[in-house]
C-alpha positions as CSV (number, residue, x, y, z in Angstrom):
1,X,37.6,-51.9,34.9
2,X,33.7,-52.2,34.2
3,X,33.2,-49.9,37.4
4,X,35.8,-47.4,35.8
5,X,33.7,-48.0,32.4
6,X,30.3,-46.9,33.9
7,X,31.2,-43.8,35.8
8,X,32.9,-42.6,32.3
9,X,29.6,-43.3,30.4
10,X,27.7,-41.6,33.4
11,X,30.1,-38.5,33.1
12,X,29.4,-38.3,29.0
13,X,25.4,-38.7,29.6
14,X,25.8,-35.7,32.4
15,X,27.9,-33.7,29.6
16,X,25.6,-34.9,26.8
17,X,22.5,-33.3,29.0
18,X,24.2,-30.5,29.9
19,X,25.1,-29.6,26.5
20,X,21.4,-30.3,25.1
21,X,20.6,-27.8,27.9
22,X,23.2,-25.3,26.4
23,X,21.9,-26.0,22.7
24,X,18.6,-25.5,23.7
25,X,19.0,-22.2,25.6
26,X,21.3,-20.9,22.5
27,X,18.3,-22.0,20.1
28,X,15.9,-19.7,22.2
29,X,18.4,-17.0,21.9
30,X,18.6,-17.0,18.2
31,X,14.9,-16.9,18.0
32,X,14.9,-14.1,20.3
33,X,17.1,-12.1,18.4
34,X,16.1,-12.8,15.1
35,X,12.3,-11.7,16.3
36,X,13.7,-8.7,17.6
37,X,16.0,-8.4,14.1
38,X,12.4,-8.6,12.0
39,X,10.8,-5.8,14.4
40,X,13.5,-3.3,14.2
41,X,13.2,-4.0,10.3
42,X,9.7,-3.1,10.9
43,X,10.4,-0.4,12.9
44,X,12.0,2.1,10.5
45,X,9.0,2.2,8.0
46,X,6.2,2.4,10.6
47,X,8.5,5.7,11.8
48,X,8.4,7.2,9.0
49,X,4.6,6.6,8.4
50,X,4.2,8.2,11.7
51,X,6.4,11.7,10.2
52,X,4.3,11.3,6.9
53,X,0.7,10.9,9.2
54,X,2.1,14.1,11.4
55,X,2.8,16.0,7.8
56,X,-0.7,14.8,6.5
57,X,-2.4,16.0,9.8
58,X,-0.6,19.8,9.6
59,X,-1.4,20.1,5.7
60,X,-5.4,19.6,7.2
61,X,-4.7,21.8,9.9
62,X,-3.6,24.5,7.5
63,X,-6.4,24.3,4.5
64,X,-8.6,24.4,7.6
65,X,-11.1,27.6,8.0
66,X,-12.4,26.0,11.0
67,X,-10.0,26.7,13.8
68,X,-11.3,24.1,15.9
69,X,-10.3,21.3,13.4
70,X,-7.0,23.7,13.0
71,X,-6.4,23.2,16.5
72,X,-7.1,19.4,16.8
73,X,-5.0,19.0,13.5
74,X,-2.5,21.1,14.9
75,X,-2.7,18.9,18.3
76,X,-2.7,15.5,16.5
77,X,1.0,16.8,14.2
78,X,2.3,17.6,17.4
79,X,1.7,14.5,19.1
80,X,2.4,12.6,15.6
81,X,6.2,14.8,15.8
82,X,6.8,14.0,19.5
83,X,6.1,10.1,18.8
84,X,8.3,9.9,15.8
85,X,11.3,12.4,18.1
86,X,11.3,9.3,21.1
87,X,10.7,6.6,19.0
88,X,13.4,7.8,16.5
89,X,15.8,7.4,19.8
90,X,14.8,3.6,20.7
91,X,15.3,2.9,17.2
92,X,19.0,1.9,16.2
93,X,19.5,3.6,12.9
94,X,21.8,2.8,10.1
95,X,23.8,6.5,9.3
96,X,21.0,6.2,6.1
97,X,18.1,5.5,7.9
98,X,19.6,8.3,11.0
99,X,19.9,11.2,8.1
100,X,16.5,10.3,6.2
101,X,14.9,10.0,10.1
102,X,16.4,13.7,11.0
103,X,15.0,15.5,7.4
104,X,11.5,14.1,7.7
105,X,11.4,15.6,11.5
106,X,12.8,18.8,10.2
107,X,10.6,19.4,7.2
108,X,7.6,18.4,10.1
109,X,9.1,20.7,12.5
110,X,9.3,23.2,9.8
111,X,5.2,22.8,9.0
112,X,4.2,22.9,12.7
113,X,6.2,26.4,12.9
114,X,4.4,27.4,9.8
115,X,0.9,26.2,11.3
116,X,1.6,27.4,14.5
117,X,1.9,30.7,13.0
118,X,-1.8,30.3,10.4
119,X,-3.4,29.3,13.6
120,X,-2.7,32.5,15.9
121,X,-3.5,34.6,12.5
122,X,-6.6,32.6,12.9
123,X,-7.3,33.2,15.8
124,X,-7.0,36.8,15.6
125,X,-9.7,37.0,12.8
């Protein structure tokens, strides 16, 4: 009986370590998560800074006389626009957050076409 007694107690500390294991690797998991949870909450406003830094660096571009600072403004919209476009992919979206997203690159689109356009009449001065 005492023989029986032990081998059960030895079979409840194997489960008790395996569970502690199991708890432990769960814990980790929900940290992970809720990290990742806090970045993607993070994620949605630096995105639309990067649209609004892409719209600030085409309104430069076109007050700009100079079209070497046109071009370089012109260059840094474009990369701001292409940054925002793939990073607006990784980023899951609520249907909110997808429709604001999709305006803000339009209306930057929309200034890029109209500065493309200022810098060849620019050019051609």
């Amino acid at each position: 009986m005492a023989e029986d007694t032990r081998k059960h107690f030895a079979d409840l500390n194997k489960q008790s370590k395996k569970l502690a294991r199991r708890t432990a690797e769960l814990q980790r998991q929900s940290a992970q998560l809720y990290e990742d949870a806090l970045k993607l909450q993070q994620s949605i406003p630096a995105l639309k800074a990067e649209i609004q830094t892409g719209r600030t660096f085409a309104g430069i571009a076109l007050d700009s006389v100079d079209p070497k600072k046109t071009a370089r403004n012109l260059a840094n919209a474009r990369k701001a626009y292409d940054t925002a476009r793939a990073w607006a992919k990784k980023v899951p979206l609520s249907p909110a957050d997808s429709k604001d997203i999709a305006e803000q690159l339009e209306v930057l689109k929309a200034d890029l076409a109209n500065l493309e356009k200022h810098s060849k009449n620019q050019s051609s001065r």
